[in-house]
N, C-alpha and C positions, 0 to 999 in steps of 0.2 A: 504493500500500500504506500509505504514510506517514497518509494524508488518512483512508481507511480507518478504519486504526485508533484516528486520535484522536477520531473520531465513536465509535467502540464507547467508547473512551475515555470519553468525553462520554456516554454511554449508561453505563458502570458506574457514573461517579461519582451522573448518576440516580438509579441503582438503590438507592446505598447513601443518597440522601435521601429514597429513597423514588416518587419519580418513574418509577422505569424497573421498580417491581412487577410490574405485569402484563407485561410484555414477558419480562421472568425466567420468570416463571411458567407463560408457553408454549411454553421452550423445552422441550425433550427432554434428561435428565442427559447422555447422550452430548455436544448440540451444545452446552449448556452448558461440558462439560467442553473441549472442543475449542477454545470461545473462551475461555474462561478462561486455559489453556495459552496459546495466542497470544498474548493481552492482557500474561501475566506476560512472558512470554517478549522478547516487542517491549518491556517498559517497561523492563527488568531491562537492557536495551542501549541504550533511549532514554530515562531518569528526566523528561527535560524537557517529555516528549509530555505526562504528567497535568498539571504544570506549567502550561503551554498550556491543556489543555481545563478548567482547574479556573479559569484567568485568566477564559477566555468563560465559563464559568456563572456567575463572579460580575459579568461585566457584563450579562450577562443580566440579574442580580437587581436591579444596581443599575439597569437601564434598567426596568422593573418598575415597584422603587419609585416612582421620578421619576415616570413617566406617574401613579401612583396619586396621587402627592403633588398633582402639576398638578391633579388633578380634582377633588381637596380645597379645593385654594389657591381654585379658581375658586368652587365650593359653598359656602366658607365665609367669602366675602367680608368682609360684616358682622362676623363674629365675631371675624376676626384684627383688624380695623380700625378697627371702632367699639364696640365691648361699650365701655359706661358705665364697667365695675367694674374695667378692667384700665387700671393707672396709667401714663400717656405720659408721656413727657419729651422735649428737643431741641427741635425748632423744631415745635409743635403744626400749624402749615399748611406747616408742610415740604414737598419733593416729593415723596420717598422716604419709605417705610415700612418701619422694620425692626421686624420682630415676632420679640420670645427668649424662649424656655421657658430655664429656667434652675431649678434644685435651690439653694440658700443651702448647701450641705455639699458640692458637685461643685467638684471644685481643676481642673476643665477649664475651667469654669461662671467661677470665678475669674479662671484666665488670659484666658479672653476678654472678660469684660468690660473689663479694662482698654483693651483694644484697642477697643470697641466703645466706649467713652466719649470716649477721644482723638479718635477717625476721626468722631463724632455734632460734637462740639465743635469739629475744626478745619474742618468742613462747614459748618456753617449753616444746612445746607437740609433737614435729617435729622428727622423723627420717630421714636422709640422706642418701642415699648410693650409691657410687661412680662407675661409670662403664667408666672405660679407654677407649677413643676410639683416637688415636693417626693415624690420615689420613693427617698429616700436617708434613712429613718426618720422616729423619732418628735420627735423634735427639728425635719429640717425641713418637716414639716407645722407646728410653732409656730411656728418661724421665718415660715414664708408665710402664718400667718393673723394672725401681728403686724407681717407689711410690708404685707396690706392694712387693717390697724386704724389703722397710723402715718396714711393717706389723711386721715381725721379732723381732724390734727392737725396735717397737711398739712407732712409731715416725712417723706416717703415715701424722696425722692431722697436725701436725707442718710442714711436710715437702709439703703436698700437698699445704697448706696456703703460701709456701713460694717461692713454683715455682708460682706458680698463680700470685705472688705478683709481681714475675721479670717480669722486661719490657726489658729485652735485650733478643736478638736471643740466643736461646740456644744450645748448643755442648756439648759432655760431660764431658770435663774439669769444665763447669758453673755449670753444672748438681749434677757434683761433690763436688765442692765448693760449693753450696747449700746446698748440704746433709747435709755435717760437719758443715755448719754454726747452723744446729738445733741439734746438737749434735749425729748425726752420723758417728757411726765408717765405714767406708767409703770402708775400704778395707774388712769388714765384709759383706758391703750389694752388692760388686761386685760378690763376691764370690753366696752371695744368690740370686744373679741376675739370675746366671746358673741353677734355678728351672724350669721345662719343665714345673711344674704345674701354671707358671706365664703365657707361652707365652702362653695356653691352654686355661687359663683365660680371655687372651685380644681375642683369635680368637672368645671364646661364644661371649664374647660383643660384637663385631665386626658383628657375624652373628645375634645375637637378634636385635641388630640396624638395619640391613637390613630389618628385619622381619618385626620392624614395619613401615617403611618407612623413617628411619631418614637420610637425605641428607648432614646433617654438625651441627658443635657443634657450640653452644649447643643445646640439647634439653633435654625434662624433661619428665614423666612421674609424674602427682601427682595423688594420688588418682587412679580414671578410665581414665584419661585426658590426653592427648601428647599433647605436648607443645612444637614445633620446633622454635629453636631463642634462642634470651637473651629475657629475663627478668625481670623489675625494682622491686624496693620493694612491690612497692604497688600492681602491677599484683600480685604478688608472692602472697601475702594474701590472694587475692580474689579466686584466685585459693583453696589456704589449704583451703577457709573457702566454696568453692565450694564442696572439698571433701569431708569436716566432713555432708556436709550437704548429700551427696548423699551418706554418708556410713552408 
């Protein structure tokens, strides 16, 4: 009875995503009404059954993602790894690959980087490469198309390290006062702001992130692995040492 129900279980929550429509719709009002009764009846004595069936649809979804994300990862080889236009750091012939969308106004974005710079640093063997994905206003699309203008000027690491660092809302007077504070000529990198090949840059990330399912920054790819969220140090290892091992 128990098994039962949390299949109907699993079948209402369906229903109300949309998933279990047509099955609704060819009940009869009677049997509807009859399972409905049951359904309340059994939850109202057991709360933890939807509990249960709402656990397994969300690993459903997150098994979902993951297979769509893998089919991504593998399709988009070239893009995450080698695009020209997106700025690496770490050990350039590293083993590992870590590829981060990141927002410059995400305080998640924030916390992990720091974690993501320690764990590339006390490694050695780590490549990094940076993919702008700025969904957190008008600010950080200037932000991302003045970290890839600093490339120019070849003050990229300094400057991303130092937007990341700020903890105030950003504009682009800050934006700008940031720049200069790592030694950029300022009215040089507006100028190289006006590059088509910049915004061109942020639209591929923008669409390679859809591709593989990424909802909000941060997320990562290491190795064959998506990895949506922040990150501490210590995940971060397991991870690289997850990839060396399946590479």
């Amino acid at each position: 009875m128990r098994s039962f129900l949390l299949i109907l279980c699993g079948a209402l929550v369906g229903a109300v995503l949309g998933a279990g429509a047509f099955v609704a719709a060819s009940m009869t009002a009677p049997v509807q009404m009859v399972i409905g009764n049951s359904i309340r009846t059994y939850l109202m004595a057991n709360p933890e059954v939807l509990v249960e069936a709402m656990a397994e649809l969300e690993r459903k979804q997150d098994g979902q993602r993951d297979s769509a994300a893998q089919q991504a990862i593998q399709k988009n080889q070239a893009e995450l790894l080698h695009d020209p236009e997106s700025p690496a750091t770490g050990n350039l012939d590293g083993d590992v690959t870590i590829v981060e969308f990141s927002d410059y106004q995400c305080p998640y974005c924030k916390k992990a980087h720091t974690a993501v710079k320690s764990v590339v640093a006390a490694d050695g063997r780590v490549r990094l490469v940076y993919k702008d994905m700025p969904i957190l206003g008008e600010a950080s699309k200037v932000a991302a198309v003045a970290a890839l203008a600093s490339i120019k000027q070849g003050k990229h690491d300094a400057f991303h390290d130092a937007l990341m660092a700020n903890t105030a809302k950003l504009d682009s007077d800050l934006i700008f006062r940031i720049a200069a504070s790592v030694g950029i000529d300022v009215e040089q990198l507006k100028k190289d702001m006006g590059d088509p090949q910049i915004k061109d840059t942020i639209d591929r990330n923008l669409a390679l992130a859809e591709e593989l399912g990424v909802r909000g920054t941060p997320a990562f790819v290491i190795g064959k692995q998506f990895v949506p969220g922040a990150v501490d140090a210590d995940a971060l290892k397991q991870l690289i040492a997850d990839a060396r091992k399946g590479a």
